[in-house]
Structure formats: structure tokens, C-alpha cells
Biotite code that builds the C-alpha atoms (Angstrom):
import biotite.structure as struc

atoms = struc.array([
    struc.Atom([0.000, 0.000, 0.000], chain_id="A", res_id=1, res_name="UNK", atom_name="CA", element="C"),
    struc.Atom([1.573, 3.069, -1.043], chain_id="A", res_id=2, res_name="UNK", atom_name="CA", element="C"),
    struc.Atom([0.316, 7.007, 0.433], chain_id="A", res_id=3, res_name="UNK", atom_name="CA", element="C"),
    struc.Atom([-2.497, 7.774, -1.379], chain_id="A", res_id=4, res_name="UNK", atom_name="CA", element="C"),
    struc.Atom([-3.739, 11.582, -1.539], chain_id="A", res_id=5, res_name="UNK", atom_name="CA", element="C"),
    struc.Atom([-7.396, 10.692, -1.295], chain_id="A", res_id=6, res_name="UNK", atom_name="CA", element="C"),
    struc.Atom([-6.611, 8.882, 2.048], chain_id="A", res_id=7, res_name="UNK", atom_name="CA", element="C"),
    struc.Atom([-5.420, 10.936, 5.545], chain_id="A", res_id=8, res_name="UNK", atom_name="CA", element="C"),
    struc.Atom([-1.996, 9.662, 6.269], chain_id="A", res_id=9, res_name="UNK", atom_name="CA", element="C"),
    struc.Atom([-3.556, 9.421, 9.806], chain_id="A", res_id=10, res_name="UNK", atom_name="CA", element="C"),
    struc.Atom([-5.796, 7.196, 8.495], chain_id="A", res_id=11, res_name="UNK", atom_name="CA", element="C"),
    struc.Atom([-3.822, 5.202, 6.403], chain_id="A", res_id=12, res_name="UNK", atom_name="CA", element="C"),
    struc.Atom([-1.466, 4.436, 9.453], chain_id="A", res_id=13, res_name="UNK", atom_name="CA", element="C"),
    struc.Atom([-4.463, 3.475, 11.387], chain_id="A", res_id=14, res_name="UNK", atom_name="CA", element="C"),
    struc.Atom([-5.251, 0.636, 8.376], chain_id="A", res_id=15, res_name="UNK", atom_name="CA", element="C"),
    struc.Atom([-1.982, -0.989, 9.267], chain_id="A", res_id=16, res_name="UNK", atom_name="CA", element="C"),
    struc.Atom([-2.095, -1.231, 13.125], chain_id="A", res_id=17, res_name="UNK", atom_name="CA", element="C"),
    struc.Atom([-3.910, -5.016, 12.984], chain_id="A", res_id=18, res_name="UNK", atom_name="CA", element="C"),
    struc.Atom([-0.484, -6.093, 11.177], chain_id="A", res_id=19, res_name="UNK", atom_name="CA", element="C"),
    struc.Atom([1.880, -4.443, 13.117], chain_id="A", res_id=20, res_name="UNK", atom_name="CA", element="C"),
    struc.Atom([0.233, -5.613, 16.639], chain_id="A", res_id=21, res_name="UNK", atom_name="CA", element="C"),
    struc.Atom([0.431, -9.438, 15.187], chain_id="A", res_id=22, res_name="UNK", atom_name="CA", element="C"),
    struc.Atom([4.234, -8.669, 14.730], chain_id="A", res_id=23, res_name="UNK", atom_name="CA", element="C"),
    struc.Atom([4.941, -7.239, 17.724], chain_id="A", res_id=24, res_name="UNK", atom_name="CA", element="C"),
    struc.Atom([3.110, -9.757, 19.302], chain_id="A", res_id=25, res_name="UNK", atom_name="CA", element="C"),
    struc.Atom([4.972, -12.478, 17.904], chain_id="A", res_id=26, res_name="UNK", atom_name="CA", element="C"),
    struc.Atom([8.264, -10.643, 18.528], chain_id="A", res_id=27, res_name="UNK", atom_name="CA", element="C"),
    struc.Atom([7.404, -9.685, 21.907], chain_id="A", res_id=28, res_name="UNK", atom_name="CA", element="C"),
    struc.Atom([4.575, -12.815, 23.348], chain_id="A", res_id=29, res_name="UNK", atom_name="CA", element="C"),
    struc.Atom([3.438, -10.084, 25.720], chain_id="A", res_id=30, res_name="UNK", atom_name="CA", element="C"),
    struc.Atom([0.241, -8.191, 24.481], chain_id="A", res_id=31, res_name="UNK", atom_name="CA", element="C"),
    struc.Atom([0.762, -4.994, 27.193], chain_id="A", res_id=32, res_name="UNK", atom_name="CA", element="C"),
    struc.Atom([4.382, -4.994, 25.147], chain_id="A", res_id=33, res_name="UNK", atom_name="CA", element="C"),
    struc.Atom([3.302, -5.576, 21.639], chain_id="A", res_id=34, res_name="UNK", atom_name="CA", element="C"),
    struc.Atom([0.376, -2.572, 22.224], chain_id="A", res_id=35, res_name="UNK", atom_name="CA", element="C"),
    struc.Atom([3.300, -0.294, 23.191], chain_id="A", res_id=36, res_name="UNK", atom_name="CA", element="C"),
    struc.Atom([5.332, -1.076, 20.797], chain_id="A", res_id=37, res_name="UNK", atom_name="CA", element="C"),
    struc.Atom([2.951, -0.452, 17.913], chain_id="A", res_id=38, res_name="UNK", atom_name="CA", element="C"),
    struc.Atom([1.800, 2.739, 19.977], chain_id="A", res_id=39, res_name="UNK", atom_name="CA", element="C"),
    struc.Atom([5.270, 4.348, 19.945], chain_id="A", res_id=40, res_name="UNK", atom_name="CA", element="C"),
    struc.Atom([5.721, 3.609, 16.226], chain_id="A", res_id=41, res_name="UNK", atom_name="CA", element="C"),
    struc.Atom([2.442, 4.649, 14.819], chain_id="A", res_id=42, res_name="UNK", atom_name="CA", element="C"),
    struc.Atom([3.318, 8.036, 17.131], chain_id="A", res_id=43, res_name="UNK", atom_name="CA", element="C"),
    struc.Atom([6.521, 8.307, 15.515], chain_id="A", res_id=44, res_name="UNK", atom_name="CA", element="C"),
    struc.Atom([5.563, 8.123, 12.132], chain_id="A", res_id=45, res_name="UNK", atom_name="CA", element="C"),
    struc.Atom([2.583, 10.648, 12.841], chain_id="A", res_id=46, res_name="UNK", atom_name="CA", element="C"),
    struc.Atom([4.927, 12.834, 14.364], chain_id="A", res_id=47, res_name="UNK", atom_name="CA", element="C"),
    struc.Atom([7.624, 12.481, 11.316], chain_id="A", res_id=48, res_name="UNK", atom_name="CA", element="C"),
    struc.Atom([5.459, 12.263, 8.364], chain_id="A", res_id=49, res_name="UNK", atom_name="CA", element="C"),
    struc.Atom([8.204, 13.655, 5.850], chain_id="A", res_id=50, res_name="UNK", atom_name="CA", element="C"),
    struc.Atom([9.908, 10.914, 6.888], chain_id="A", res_id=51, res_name="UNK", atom_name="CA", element="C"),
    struc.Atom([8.623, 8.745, 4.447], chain_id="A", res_id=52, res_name="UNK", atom_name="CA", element="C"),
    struc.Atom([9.259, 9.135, 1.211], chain_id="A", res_id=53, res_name="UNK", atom_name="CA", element="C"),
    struc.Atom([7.433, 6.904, -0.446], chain_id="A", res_id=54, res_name="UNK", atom_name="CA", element="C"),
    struc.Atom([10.496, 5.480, -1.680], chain_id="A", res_id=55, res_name="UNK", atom_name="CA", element="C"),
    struc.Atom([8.908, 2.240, -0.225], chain_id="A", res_id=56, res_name="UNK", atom_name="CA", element="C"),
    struc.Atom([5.496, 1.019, 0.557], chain_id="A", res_id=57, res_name="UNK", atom_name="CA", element="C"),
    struc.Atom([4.302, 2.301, 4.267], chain_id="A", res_id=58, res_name="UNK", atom_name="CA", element="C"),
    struc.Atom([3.464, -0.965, 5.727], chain_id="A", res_id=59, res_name="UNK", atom_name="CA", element="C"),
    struc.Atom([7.756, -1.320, 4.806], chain_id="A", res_id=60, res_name="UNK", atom_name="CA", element="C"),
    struc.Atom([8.440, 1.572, 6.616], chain_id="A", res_id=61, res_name="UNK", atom_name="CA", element="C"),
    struc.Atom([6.332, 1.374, 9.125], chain_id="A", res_id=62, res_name="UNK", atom_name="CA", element="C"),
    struc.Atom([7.552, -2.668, 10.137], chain_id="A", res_id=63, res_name="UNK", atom_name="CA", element="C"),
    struc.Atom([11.506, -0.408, 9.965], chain_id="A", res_id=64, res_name="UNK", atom_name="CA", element="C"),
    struc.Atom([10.069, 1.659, 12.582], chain_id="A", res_id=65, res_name="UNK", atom_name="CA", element="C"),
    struc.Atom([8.734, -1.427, 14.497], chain_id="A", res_id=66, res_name="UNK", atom_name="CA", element="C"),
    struc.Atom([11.291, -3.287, 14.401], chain_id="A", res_id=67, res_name="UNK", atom_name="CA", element="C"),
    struc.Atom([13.491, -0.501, 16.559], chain_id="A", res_id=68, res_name="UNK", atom_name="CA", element="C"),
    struc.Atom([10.637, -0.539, 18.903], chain_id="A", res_id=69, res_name="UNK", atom_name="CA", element="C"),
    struc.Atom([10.359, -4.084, 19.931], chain_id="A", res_id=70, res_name="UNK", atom_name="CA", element="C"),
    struc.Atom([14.082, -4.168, 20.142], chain_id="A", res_id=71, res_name="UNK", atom_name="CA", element="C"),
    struc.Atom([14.103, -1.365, 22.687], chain_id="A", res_id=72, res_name="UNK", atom_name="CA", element="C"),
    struc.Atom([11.259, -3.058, 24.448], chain_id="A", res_id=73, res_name="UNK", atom_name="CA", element="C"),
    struc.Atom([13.585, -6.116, 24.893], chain_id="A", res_id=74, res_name="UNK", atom_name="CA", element="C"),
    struc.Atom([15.763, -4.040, 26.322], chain_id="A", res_id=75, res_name="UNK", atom_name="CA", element="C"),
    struc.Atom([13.821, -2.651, 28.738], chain_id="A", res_id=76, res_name="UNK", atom_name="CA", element="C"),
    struc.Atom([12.117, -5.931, 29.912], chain_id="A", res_id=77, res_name="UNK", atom_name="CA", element="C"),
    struc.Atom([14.788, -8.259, 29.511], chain_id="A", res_id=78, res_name="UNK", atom_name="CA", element="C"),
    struc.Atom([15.189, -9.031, 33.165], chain_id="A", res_id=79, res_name="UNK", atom_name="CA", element="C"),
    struc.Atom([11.452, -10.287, 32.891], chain_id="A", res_id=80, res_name="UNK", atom_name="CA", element="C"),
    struc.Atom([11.866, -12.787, 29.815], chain_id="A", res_id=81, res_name="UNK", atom_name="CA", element="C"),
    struc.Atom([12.019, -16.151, 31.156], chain_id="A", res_id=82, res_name="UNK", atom_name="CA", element="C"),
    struc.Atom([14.409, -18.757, 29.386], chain_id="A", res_id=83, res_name="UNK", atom_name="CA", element="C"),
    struc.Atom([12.490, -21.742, 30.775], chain_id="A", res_id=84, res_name="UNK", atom_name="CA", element="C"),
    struc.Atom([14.353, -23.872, 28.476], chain_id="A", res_id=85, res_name="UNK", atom_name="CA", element="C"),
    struc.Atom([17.200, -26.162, 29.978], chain_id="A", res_id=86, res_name="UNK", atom_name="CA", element="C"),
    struc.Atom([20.394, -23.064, 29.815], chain_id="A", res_id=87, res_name="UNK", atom_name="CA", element="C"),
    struc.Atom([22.741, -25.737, 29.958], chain_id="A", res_id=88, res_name="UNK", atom_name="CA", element="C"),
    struc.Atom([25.939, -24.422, 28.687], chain_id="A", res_id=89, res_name="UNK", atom_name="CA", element="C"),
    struc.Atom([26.999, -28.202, 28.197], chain_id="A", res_id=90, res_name="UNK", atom_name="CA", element="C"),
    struc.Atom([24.513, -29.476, 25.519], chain_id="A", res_id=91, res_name="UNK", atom_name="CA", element="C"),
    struc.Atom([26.297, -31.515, 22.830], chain_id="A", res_id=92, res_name="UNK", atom_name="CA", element="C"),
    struc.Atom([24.998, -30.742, 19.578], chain_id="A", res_id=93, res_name="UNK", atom_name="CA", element="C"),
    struc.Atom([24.922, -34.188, 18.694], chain_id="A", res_id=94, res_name="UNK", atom_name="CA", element="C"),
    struc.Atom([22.867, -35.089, 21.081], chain_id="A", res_id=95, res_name="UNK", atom_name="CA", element="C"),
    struc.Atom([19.839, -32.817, 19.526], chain_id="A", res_id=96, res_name="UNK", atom_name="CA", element="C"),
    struc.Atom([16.570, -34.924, 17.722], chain_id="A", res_id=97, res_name="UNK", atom_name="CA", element="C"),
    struc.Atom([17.359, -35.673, 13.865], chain_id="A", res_id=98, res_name="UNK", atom_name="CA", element="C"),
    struc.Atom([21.092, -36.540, 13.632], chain_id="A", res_id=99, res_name="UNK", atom_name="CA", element="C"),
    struc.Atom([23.345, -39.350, 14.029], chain_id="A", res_id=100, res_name="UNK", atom_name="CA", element="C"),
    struc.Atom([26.670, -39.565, 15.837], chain_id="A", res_id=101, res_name="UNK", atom_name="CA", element="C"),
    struc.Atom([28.645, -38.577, 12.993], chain_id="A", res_id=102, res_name="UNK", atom_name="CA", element="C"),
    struc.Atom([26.456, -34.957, 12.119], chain_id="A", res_id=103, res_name="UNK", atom_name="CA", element="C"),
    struc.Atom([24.412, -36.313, 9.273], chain_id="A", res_id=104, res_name="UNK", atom_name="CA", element="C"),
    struc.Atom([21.076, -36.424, 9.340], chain_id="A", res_id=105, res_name="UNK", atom_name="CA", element="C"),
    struc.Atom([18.994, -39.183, 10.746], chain_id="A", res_id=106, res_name="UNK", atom_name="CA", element="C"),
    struc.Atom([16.508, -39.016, 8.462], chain_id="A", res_id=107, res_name="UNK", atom_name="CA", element="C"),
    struc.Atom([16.503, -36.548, 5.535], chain_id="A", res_id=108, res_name="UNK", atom_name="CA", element="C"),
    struc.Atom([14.312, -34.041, 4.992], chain_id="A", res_id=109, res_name="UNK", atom_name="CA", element="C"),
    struc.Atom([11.811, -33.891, 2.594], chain_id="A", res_id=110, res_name="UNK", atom_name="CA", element="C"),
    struc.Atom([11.985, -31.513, -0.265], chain_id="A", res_id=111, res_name="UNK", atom_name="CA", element="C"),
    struc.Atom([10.581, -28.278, -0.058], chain_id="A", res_id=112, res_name="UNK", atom_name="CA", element="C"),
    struc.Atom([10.404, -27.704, -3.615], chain_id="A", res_id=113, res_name="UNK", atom_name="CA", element="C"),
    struc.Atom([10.633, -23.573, -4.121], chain_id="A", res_id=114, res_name="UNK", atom_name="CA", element="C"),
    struc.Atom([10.836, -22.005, -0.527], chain_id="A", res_id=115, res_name="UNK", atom_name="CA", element="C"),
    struc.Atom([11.849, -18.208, -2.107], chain_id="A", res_id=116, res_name="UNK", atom_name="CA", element="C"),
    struc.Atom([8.081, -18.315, -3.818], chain_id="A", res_id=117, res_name="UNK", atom_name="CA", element="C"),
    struc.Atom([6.395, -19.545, -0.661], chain_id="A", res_id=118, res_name="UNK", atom_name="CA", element="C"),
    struc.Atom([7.520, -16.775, 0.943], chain_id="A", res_id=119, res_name="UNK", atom_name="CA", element="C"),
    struc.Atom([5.544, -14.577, -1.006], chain_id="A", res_id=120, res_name="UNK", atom_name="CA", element="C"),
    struc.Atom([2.353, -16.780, -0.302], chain_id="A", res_id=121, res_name="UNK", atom_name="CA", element="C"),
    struc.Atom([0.422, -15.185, 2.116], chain_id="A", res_id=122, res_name="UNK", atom_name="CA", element="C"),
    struc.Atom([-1.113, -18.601, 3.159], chain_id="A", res_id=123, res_name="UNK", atom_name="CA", element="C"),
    struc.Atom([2.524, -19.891, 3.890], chain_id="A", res_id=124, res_name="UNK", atom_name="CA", element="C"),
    struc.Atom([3.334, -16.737, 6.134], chain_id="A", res_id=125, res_name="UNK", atom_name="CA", element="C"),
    struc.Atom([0.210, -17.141, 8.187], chain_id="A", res_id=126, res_name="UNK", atom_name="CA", element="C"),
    struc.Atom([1.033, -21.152, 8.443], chain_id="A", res_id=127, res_name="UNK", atom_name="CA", element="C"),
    struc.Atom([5.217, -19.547, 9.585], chain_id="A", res_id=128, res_name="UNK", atom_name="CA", element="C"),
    struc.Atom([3.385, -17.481, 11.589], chain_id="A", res_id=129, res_name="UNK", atom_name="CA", element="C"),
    struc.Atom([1.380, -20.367, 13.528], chain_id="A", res_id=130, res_name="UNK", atom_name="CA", element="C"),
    struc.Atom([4.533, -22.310, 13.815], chain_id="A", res_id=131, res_name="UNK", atom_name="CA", element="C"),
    struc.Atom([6.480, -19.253, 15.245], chain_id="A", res_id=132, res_name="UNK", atom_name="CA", element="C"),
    struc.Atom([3.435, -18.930, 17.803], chain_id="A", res_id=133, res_name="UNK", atom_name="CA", element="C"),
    struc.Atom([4.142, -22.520, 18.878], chain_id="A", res_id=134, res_name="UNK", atom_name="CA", element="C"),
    struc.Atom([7.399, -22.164, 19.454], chain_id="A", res_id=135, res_name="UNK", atom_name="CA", element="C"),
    struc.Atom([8.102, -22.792, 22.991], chain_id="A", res_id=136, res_name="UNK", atom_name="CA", element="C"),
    struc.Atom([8.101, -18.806, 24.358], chain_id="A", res_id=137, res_name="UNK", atom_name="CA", element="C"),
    struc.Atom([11.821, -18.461, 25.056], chain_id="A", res_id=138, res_name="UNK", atom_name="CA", element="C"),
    struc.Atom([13.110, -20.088, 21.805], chain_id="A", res_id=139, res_name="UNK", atom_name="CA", element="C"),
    struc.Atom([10.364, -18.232, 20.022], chain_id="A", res_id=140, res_name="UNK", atom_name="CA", element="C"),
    struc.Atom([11.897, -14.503, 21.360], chain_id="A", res_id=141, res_name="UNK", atom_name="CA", element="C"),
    struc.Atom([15.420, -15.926, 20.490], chain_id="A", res_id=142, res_name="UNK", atom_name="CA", element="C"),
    struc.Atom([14.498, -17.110, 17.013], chain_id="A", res_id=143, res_name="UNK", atom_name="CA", element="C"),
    struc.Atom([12.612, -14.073, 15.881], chain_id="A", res_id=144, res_name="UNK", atom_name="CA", element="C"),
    struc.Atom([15.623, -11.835, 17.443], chain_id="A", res_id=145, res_name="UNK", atom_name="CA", element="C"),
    struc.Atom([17.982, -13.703, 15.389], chain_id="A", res_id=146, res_name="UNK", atom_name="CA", element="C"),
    struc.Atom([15.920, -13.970, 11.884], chain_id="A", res_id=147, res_name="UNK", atom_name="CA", element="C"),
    struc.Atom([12.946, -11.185, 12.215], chain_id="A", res_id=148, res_name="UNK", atom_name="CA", element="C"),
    struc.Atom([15.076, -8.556, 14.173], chain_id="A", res_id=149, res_name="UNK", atom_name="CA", element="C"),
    struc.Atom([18.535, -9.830, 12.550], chain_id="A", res_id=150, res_name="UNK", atom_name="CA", element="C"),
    struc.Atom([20.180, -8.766, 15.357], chain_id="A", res_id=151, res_name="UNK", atom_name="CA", element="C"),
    struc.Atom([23.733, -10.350, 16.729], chain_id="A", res_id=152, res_name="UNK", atom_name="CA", element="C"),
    struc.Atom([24.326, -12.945, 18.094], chain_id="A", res_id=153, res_name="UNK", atom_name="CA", element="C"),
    struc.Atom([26.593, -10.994, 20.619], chain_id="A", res_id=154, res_name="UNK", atom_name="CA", element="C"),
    struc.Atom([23.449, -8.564, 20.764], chain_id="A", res_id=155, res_name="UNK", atom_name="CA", element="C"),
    struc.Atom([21.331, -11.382, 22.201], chain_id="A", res_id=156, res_name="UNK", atom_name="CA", element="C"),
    struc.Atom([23.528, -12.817, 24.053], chain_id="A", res_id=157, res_name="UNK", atom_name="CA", element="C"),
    struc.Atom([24.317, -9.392, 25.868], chain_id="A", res_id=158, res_name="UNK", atom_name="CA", element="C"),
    struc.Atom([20.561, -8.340, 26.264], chain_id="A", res_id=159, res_name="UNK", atom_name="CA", element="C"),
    struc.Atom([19.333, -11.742, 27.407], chain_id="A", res_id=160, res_name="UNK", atom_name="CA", element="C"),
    struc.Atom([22.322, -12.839, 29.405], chain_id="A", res_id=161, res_name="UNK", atom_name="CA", element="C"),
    struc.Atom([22.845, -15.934, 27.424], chain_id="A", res_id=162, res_name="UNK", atom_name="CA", element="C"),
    struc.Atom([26.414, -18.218, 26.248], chain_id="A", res_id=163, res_name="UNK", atom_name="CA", element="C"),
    struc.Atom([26.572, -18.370, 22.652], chain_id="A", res_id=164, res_name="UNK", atom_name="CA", element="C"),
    struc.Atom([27.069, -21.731, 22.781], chain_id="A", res_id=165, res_name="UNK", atom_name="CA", element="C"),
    struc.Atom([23.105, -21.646, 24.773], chain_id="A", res_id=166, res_name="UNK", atom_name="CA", element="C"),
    struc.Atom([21.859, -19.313, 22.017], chain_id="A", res_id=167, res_name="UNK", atom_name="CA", element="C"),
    struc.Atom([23.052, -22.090, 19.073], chain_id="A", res_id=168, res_name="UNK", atom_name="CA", element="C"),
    struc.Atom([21.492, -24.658, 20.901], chain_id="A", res_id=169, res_name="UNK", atom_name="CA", element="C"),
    struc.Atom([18.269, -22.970, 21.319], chain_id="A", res_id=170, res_name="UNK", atom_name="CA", element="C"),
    struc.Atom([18.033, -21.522, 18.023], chain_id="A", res_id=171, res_name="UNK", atom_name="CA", element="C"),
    struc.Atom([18.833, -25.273, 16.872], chain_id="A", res_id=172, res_name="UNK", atom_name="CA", element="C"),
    struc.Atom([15.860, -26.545, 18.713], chain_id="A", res_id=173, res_name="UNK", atom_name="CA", element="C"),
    struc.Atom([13.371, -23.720, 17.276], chain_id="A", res_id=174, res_name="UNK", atom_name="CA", element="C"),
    struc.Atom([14.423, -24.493, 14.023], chain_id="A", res_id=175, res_name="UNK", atom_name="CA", element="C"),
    struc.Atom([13.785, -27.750, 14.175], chain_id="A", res_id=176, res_name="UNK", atom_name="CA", element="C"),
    struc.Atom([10.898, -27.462, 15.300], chain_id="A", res_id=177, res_name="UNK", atom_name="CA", element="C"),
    struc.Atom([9.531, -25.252, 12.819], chain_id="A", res_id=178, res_name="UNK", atom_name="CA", element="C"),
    struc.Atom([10.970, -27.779, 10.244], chain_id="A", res_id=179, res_name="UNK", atom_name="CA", element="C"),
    struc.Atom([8.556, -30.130, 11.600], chain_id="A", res_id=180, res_name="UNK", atom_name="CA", element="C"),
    struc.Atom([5.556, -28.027, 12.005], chain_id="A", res_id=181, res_name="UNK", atom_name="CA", element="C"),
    struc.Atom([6.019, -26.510, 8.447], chain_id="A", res_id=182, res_name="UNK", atom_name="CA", element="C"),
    struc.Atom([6.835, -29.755, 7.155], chain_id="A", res_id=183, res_name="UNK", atom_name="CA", element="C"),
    struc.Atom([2.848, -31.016, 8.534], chain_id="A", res_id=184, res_name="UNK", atom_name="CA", element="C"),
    struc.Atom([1.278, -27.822, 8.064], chain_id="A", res_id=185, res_name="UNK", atom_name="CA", element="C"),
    struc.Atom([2.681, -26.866, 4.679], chain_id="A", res_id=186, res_name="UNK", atom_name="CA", element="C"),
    struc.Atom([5.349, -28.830, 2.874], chain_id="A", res_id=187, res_name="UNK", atom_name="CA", element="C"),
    struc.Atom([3.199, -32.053, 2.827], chain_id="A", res_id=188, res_name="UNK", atom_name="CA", element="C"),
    struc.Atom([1.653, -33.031, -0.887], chain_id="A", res_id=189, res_name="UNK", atom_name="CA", element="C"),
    struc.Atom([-1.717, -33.714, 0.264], chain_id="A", res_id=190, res_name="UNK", atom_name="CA", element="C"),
    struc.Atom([-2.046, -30.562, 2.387], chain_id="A", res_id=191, res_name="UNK", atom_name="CA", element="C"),
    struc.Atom([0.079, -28.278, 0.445], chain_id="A", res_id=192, res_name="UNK", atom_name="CA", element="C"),
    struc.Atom([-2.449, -25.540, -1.249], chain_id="A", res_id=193, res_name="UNK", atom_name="CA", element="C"),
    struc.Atom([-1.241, -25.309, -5.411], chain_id="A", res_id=194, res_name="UNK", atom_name="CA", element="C"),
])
């Protein structure tokens, strides 16, 4: 959606606060957070309209603006995000679901055909989005730091008090995971939408 003369910028902001709560929301798994979040950037943008140029479309800009936001609401509530996954510094790699002794997989993966054009499938992203939901809360917040908010790993590490080695592990586990729901939910020939 680009800015449209006909419509109030005020207004077209307004149009896109559904998407940006859902994002915050799944950055942030705390509602009171997300709201904030999307409250600071829609007051940002209305209070720096020249801002944007329109040398993308809003929602683009807008998700830019986001994005800053939920990262400094990390920040500020980091002492309150729970890693209730096991933070054992000690995990062998090897000894995580799908691979044998020697690194290889266990059992190989079934192919996914095209990922780059599911991506632009708005079906898919709501299915990624489910998954993400799933995710057990803590690896959920590390793997959407690490992929959505492509922040460091020496960034998450430092904010969330975390060994790198613990940070692999996790983000190990989430992918996994969302392998496994994607491959159900999306990647499957009988469920997979043409």
C-alpha cells in the first residue's frame, strides 16, 4: 500500500495497526508490550510524516520503525523474559533430535520444492506465523531476534544474558521445530495448497 492523496496519512497508518500488533506480538509474546510497541511507532511516524518518502510502501516503513521498537522493548524488559528452556551451557549438539553420531542427518528431509516463492504466499506466512506462535516462548523470542530482528548474536547474548554456545542450541531446537511443524502444516503433498 503506497500514500495515497485521497486517504489521511492518519488514516492510512491506522489501516496498518492489525499487522503491526500481530508482529509485535509475535516478537514480543506479551500483548501490554506488543500494544506499546505499535503505539510508539504509529506516534513516531505521525509525528515524522516527511519521513517517508514513499520510496517504499508504508506498511515497509512502518515494520523499519517497528522493528526498533520491539528491540528497545527487549531491552527494557529483559530481566522479565524467562528462558524456561534447559540453559545448559553443556549441551552436545549431537545429542539434539534428527542426527546421528557422525552430524548427518537421521533421516533426511523432505523436499521443499521452491521455498523463495512460498515466501511470497500469504497462506505460507500465516502457516510460519502459527509455527512461530508454537514455538516454545523463550526459543520463540530468540528465534525471531535472530531472523525477524537480525540482530547479533553478541546482541542477544548481551541483552538476554545468554552463552553463545546456549543461544546455538536454542536456536537449533526452534528451528527444528519449525521444520517439523512446516513440514505437517505446509510442505506435505496432500495438504500443500497449489
Amino acid at each position: 500500500m503506497t500514500v495515497s492523496p485521497e486517504v489521511p496519512f492518519e488514516q492510512q497508518l491506522v489501516s496498518h495497526r492489525a499487522g503491526l500488533l500481530r508482529f509485535a506480538r509475535l516478537q514480543l509474546r506479551n500483548q501490554a508490550w506488543a500494544e506499546d510497541a505499535v503505539s510508539e511507532t504509529l506516534l513516531v511516524a505521525l509525528s515524522k510524516p516527511q519521513a517517508f518518502q514513499s520510496r517504499s510502501q508504508l506498511k515497509t516503513w512502518l515494520v523499519g520503525i517497528l522493528k526498533h521498537k520491539v528491540i528497545d522493548m527487549l531491552r527494557l524488559h529483559g530481566r522479565e523474559i524467562s528462558n524456561s528452556a534447559s540453559d545448559d551451557d553443556n549441551v552436545d549438539m549431537l545429542d539434539l533430535v534428527g542426527f546421528k553420531p557422525d552430524g548427518h542427518f537421521a533421516e533426511m528431509p523432505a523436499d521443499w520444492g521452491n521455498p523463495e516463492q512460498d515466501l511470497n504466499n500469504q497462506q505460507f506466512m500465516k502457516i510460519m506465523d502459527a509455527c512461530v506462535e508454537k514455538l516454545p516462548a523463550a526459543q520463540g523470542r530468540l528465534f525471531l531476534m535472530r531472523e525477524w530482528l537480525e540482530l547479533s548474536v553478541e546482541e542477544i547474548c548481551k541483552e538476554l544474558n545468554l552463552t553463545a554456545t546456549n543461544l546455538y542450541v536454542q536456536l537449533h531446537r526452534a528451528r527444528l521445530r519449525l521444520r517439523e511443524c512446516l513440514g505437517l502444516n505446509w510442505f506435505t503433498q496432500t495438504q500443500r495448497p497449489s
